[in-house]
Backbone as ProteinMPNN parsed JSONL, in Angstrom:
{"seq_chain_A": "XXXXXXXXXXXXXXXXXXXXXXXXXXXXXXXXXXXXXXXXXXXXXXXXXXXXXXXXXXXXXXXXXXXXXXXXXXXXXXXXXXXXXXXXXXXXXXXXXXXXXXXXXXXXXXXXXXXXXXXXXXXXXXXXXXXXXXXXXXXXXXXXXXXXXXXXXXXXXXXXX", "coords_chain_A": {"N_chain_A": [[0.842, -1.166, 0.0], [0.664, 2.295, -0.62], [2.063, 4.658, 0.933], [2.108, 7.939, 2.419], [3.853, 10.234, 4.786], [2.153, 12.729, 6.243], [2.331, 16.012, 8.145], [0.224, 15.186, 10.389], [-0.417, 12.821, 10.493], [-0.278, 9.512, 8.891], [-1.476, 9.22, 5.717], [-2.89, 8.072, 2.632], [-1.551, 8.773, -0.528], [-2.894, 9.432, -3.609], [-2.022, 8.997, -7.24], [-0.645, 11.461, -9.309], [-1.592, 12.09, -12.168], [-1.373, 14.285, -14.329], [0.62, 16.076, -13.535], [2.597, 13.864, -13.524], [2.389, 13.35, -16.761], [3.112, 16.083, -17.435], [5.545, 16.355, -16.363], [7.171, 14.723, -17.065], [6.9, 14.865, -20.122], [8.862, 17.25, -20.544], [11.052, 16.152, -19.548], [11.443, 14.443, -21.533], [11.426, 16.299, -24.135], [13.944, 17.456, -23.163], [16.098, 15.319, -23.454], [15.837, 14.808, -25.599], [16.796, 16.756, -27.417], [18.872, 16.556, -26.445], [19.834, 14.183, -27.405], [20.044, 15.016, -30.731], [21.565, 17.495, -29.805], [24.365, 16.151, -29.318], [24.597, 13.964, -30.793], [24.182, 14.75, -33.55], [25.059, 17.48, -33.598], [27.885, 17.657, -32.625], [29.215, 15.04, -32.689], [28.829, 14.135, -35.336], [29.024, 16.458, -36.857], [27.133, 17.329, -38.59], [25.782, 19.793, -38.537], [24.844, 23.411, -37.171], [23.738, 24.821, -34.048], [22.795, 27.28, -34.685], [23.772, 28.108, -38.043], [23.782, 30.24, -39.787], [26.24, 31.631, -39.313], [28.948, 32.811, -38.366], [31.453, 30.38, -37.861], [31.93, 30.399, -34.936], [29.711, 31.368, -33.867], [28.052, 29.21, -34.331], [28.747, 27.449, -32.557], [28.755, 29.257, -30.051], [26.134, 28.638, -30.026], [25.729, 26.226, -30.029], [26.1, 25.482, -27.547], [24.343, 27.201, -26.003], [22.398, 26.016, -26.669], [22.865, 23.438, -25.739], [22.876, 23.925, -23.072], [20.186, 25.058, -22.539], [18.841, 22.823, -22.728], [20.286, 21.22, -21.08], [19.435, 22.375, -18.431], [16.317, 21.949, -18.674], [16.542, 19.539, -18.546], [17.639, 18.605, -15.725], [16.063, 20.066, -14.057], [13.515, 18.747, -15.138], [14.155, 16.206, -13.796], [14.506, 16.644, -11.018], [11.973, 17.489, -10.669], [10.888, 14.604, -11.058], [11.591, 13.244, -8.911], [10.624, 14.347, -7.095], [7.806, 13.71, -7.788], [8.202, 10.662, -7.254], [9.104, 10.942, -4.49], [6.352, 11.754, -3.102], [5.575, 9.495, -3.937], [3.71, 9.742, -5.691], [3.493, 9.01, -8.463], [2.613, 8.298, -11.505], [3.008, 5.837, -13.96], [2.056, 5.048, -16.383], [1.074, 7.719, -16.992], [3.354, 8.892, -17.247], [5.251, 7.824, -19.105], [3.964, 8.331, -21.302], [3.984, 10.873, -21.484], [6.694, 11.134, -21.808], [7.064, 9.643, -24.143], [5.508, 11.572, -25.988], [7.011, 14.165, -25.097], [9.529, 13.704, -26.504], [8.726, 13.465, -29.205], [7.722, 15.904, -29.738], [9.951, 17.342, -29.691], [11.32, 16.888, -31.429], [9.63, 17.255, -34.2], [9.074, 19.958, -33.551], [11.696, 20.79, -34.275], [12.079, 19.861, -36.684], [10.339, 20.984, -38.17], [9.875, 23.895, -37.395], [12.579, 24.989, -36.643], [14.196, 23.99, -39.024], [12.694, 24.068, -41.265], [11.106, 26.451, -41.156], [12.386, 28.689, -39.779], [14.722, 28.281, -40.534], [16.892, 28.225, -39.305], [19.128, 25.836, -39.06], [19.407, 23.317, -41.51], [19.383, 19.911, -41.979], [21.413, 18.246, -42.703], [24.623, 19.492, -45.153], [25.152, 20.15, -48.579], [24.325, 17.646, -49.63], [21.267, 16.379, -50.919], [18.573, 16.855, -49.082], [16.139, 15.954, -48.874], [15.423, 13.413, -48.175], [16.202, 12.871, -45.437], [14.855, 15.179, -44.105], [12.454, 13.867, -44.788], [13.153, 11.331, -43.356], [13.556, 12.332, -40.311], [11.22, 14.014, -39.679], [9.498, 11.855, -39.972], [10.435, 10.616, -37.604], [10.099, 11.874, -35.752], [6.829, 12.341, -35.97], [5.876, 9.474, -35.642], [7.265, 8.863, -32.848], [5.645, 11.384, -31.384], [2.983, 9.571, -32.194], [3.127, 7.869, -31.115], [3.614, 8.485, -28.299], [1.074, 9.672, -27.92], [-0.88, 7.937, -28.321], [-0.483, 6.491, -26.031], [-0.653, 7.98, -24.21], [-3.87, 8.268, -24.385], [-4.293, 5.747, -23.93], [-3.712, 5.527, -20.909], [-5.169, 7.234, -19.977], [-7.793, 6.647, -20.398], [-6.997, 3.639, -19.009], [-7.143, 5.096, -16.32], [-9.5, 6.223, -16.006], [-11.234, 3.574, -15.722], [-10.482, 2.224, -13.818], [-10.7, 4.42, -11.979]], "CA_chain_A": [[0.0, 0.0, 0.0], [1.177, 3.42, -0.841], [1.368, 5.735, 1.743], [3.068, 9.493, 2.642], [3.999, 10.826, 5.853], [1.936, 14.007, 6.523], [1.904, 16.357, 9.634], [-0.666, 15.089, 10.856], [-0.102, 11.568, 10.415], [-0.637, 8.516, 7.373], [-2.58, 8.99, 4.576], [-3.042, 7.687, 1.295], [-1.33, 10.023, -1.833], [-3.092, 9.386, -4.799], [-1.308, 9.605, -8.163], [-0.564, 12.41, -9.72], [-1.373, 11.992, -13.851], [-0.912, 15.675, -15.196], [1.715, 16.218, -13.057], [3.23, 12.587, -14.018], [2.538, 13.362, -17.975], [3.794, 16.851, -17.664], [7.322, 15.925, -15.868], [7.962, 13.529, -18.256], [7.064, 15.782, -20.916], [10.007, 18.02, -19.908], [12.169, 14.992, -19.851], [11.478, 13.785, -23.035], [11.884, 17.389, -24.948], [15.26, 17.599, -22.913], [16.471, 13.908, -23.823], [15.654, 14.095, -28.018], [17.247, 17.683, -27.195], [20.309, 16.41, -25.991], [20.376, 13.524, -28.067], [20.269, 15.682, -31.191], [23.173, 18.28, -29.974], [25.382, 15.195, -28.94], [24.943, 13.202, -32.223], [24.274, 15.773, -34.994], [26.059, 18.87, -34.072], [29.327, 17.166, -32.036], [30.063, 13.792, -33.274], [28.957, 14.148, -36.635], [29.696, 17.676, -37.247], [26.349, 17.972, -39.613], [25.2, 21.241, -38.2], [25.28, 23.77, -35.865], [22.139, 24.987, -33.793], [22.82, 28.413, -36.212], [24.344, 28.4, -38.885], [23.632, 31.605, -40.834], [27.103, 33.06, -38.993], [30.466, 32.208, -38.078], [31.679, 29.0, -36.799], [32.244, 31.214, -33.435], [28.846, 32.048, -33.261], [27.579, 28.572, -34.293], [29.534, 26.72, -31.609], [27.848, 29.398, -29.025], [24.637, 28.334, -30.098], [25.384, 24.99, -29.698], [26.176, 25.672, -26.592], [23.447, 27.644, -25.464], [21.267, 24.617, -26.804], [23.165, 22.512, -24.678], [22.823, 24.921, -21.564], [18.823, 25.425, -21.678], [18.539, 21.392, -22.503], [20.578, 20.753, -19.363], [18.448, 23.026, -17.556], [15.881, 21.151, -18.845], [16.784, 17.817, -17.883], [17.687, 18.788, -14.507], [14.282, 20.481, -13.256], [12.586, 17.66, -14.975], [14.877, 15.163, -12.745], [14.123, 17.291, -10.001], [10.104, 17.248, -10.547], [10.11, 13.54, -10.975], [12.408, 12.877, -7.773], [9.541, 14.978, -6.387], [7.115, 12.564, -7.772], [8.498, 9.317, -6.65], [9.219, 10.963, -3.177], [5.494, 11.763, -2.575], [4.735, 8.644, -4.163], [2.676, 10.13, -6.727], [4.201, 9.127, -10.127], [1.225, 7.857, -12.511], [3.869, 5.566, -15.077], [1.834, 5.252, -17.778], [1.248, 9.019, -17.859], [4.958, 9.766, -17.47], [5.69, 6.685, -20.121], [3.23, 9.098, -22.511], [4.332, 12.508, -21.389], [8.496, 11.124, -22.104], [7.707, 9.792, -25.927], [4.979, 12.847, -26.624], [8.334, 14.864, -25.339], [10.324, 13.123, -27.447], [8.171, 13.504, -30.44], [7.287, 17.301, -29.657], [10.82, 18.418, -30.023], [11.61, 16.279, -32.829], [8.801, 17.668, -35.067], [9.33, 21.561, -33.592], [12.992, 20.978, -35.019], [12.433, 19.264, -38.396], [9.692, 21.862, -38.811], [10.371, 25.189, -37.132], [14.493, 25.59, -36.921], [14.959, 23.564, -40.381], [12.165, 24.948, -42.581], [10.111, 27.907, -41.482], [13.247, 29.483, -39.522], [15.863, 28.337, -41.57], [18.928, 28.398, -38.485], [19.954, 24.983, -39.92], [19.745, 22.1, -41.843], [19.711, 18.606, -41.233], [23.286, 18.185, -43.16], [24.767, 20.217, -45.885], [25.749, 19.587, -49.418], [23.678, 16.699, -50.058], [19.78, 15.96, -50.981], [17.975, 16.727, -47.721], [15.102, 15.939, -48.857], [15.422, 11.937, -47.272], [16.579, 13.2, -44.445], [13.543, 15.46, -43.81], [11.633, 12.861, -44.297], [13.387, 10.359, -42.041], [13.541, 13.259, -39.106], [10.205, 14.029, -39.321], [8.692, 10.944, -39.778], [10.767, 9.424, -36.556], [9.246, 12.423, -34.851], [5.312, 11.987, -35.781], [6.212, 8.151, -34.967], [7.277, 9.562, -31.28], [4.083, 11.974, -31.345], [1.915, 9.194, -32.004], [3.376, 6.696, -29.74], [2.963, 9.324, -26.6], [-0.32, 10.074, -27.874], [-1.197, 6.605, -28.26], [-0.129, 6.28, -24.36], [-1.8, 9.204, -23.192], [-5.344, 7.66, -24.031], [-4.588, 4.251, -23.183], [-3.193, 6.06, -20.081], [-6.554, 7.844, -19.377], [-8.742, 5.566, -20.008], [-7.411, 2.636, -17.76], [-7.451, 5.717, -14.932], [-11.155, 6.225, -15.635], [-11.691, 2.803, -15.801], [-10.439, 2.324, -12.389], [-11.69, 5.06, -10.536]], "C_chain_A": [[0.896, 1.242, 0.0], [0.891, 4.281, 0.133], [2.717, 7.096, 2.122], [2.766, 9.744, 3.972], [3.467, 12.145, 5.752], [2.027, 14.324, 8.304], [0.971, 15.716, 10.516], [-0.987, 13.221, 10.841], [-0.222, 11.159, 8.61], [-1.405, 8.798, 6.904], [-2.112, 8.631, 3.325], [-3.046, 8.719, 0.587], [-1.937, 9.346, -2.795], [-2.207, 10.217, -6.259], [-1.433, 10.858, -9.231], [-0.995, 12.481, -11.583], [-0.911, 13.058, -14.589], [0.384, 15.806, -15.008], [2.635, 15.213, -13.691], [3.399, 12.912, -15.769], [3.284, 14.493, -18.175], [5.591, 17.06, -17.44], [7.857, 15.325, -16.901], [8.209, 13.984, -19.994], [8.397, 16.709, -21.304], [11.57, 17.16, -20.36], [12.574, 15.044, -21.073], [12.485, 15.042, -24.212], [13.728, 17.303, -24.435], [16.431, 16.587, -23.226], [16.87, 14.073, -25.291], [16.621, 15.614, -28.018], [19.078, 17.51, -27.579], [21.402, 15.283, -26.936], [20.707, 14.044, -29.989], [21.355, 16.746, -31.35], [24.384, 17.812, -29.967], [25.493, 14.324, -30.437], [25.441, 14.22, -33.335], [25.155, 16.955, -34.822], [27.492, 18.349, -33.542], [29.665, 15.838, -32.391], [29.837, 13.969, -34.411], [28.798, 15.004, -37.325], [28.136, 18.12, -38.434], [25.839, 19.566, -39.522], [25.437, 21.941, -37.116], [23.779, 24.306, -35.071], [22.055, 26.649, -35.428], [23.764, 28.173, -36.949], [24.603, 28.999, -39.986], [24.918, 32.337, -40.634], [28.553, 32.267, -39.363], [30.551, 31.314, -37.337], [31.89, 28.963, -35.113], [30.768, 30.984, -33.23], [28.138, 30.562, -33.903], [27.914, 27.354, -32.95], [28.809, 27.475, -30.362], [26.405, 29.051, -29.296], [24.272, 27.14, -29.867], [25.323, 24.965, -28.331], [24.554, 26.481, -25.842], [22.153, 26.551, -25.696], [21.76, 23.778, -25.437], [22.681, 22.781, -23.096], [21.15, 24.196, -21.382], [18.55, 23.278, -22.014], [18.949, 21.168, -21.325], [19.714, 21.182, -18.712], [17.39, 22.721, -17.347], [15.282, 19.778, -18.193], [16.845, 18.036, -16.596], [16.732, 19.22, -13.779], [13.623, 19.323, -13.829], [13.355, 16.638, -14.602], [14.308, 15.934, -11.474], [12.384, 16.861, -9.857], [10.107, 15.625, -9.835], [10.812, 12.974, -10.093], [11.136, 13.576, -6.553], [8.067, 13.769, -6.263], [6.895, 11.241, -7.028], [8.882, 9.725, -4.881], [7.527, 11.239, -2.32], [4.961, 10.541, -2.848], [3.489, 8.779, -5.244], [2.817, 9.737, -8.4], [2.868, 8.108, -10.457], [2.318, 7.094, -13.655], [3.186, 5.146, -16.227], [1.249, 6.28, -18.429], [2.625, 9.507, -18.07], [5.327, 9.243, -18.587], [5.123, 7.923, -21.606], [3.568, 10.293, -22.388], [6.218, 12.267, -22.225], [8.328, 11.053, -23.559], [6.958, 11.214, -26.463], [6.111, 13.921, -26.43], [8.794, 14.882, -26.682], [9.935, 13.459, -29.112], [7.865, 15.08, -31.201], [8.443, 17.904, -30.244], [11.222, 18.043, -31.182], [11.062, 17.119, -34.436], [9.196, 19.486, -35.087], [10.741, 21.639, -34.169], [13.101, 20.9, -36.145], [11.566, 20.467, -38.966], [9.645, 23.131, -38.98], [11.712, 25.659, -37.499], [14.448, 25.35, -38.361], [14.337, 24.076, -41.323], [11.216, 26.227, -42.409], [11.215, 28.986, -40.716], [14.088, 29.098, -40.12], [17.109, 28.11, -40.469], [19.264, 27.388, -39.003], [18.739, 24.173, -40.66], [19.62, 20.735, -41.249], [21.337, 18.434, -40.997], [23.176, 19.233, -44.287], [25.148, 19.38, -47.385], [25.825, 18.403, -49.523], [22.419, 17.316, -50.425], [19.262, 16.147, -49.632], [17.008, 16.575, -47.549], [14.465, 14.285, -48.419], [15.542, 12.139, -46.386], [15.455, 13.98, -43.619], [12.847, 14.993, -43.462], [11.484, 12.354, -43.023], [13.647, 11.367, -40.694], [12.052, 13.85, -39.222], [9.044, 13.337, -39.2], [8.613, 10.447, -38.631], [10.095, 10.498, -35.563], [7.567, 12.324, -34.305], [5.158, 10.513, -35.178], [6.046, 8.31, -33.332], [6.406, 9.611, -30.868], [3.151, 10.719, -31.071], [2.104, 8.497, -31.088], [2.643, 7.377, -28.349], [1.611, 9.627, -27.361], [-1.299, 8.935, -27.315], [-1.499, 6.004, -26.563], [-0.766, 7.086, -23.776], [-3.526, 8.772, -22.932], [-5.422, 6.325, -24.032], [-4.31, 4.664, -21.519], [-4.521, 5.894, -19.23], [-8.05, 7.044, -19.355], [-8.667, 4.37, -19.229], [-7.68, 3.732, -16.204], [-8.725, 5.705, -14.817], [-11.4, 4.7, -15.197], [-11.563, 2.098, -14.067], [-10.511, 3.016, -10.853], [-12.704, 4.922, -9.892]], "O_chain_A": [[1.922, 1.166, 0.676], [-0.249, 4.705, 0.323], [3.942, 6.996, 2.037], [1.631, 9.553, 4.408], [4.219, 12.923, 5.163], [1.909, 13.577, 9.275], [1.25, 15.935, 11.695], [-1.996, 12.719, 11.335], [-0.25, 11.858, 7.597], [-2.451, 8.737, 7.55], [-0.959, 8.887, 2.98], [-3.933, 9.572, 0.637], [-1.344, 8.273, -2.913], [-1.875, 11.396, -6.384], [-2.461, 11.017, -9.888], [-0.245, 13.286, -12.135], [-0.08, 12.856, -15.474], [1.238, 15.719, -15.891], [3.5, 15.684, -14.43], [4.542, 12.738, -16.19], [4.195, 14.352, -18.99], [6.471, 17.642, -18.074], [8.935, 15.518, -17.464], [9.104, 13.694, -20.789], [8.803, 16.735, -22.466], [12.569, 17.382, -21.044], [13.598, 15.477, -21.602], [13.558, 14.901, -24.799], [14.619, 17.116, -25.264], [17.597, 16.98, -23.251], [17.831, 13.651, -25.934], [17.411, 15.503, -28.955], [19.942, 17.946, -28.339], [22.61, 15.247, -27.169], [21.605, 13.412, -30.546], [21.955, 17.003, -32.393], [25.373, 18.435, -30.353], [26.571, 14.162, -31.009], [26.552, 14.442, -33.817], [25.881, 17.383, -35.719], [28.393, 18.775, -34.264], [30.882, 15.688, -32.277], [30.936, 14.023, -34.964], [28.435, 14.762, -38.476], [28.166, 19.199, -39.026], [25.589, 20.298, -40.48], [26.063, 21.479, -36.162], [22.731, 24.097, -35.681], [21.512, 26.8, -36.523], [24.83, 27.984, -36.363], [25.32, 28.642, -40.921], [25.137, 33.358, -41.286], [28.977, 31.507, -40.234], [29.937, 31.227, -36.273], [31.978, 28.02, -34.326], [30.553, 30.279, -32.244], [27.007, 31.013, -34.085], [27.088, 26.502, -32.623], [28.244, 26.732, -29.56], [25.583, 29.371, -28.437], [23.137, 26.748, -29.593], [24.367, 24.345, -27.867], [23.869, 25.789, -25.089], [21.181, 26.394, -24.957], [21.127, 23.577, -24.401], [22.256, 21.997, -22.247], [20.811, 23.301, -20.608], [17.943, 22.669, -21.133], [18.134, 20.912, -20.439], [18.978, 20.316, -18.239], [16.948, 22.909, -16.214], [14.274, 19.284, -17.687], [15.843, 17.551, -16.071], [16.56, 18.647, -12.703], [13.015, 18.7, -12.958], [13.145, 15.778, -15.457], [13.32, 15.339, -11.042], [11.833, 16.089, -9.073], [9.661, 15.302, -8.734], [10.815, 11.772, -10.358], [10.954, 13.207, -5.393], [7.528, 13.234, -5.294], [5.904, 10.821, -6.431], [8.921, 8.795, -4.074], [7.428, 10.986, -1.119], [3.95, 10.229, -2.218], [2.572, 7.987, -5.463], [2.192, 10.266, -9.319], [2.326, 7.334, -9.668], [2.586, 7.95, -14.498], [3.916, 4.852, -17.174], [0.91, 6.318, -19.612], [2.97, 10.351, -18.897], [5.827, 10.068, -19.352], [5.788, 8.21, -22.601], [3.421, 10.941, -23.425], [6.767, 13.07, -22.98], [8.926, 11.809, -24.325], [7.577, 11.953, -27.228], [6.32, 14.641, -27.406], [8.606, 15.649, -27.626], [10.754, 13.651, -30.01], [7.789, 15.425, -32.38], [8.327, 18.781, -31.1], [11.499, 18.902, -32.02], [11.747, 17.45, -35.404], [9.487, 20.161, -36.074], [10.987, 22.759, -34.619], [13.909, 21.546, -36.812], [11.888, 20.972, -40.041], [9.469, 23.697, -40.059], [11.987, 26.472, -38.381], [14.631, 26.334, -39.077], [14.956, 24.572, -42.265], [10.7, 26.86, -43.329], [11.007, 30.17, -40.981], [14.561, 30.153, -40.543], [18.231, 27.826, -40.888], [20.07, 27.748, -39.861], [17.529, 24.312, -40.483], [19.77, 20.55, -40.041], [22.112, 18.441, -40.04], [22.12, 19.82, -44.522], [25.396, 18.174, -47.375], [26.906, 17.813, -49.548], [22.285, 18.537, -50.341], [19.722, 15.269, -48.902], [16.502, 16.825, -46.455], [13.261, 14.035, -48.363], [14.731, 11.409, -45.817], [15.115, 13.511, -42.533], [12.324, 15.122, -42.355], [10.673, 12.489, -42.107], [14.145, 10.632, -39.841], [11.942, 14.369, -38.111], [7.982, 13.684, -38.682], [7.588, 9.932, -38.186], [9.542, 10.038, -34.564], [7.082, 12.265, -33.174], [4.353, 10.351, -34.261], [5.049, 8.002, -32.678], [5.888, 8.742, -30.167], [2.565, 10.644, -29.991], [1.292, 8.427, -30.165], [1.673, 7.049, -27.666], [1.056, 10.131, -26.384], [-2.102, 8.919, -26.382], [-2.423, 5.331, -26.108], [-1.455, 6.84, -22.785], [-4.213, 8.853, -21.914], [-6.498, 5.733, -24.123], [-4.879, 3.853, -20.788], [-4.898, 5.094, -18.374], [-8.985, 6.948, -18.56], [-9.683, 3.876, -18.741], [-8.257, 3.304, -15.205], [-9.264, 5.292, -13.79], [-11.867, 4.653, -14.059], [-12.469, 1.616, -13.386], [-10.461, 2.719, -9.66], [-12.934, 5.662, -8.936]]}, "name": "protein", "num_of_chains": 1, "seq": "XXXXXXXXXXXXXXXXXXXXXXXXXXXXXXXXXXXXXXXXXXXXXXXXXXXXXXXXXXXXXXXXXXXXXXXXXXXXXXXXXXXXXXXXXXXXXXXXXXXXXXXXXXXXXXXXXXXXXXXXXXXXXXXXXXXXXXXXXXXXXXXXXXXXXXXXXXXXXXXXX"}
């Protein structure tokens, strides 16, 4: 049985779901974030977060990606250390909040930065038009997965309230 120490003595915490989908949310964006500045812009040199300037000023941008992702990751570690200490974590809303993350930033990258703001690219000096694809497909993929999870999520909660 699940239970939290209040002032006032034992009671029963019930789980948190918003809270649980939104933490994980957080995660997720900061994760596909991280795994994106660590693959694509530093091991395999394809891009930089900008790259309209100088290699100076694409290198701080990677950086400043890197920064607010950490920042990121670390408050949503924090939240869900919060979670699991009241006992509140809901895991098959966090399970749906981490890939809808995951899927969120994916899509706001392939769609926003790469084609309606332009700061980069996937890669350069090739066809990028496979590449597009395959980065925004693996994102809606993501998307649907956490979506997918969110209302299998919500409906076993109704179903067992």
């Amino acid at each position: 049985m699940r239970r939290e120490q209040a002032d006032a003595g034992s009671q029963e915490c019930p789980c948190l779901p918003r809270r649980s989908l939104a933490v994980c949310l957080l995660i997720g964006v900061a994760v596909m974030a991280a795994v994106d500045e660590i693959v694509f812009h530093q091991l395999l040199h394809w891009h930089h977060f900008y790259d309209a300037s100088t290699l100076g000023v694409g290198l701080l941008s990677d950086g400043l990606l890197h920064t607010g992702e950490l920042l990121a990751l670390v408050a949503g570690c924090f939240l869900f250390a919060d979670l699991l200490r009241r006992r509140a974590l809901a895991p098959a809303h966090a399970w749906a909040g981490f890939f809808t993350g995951l899927g969120v930033f994916q899509l706001f990258d392939g769609i926003v930065d790469h084609k309606l703001l332009r700061v980069h690219q996937i890669r350069y000096d090739v066809d990028i038009t496979l590449y597009d694809w395959a980065w925004n497909a693996a994102g809606l993929v993501l998307l649907f997965l956490g979506i997918t999870l969110t209302v299998r999520a919500r409906r076993h909660a109704s179903a067992t309230a």
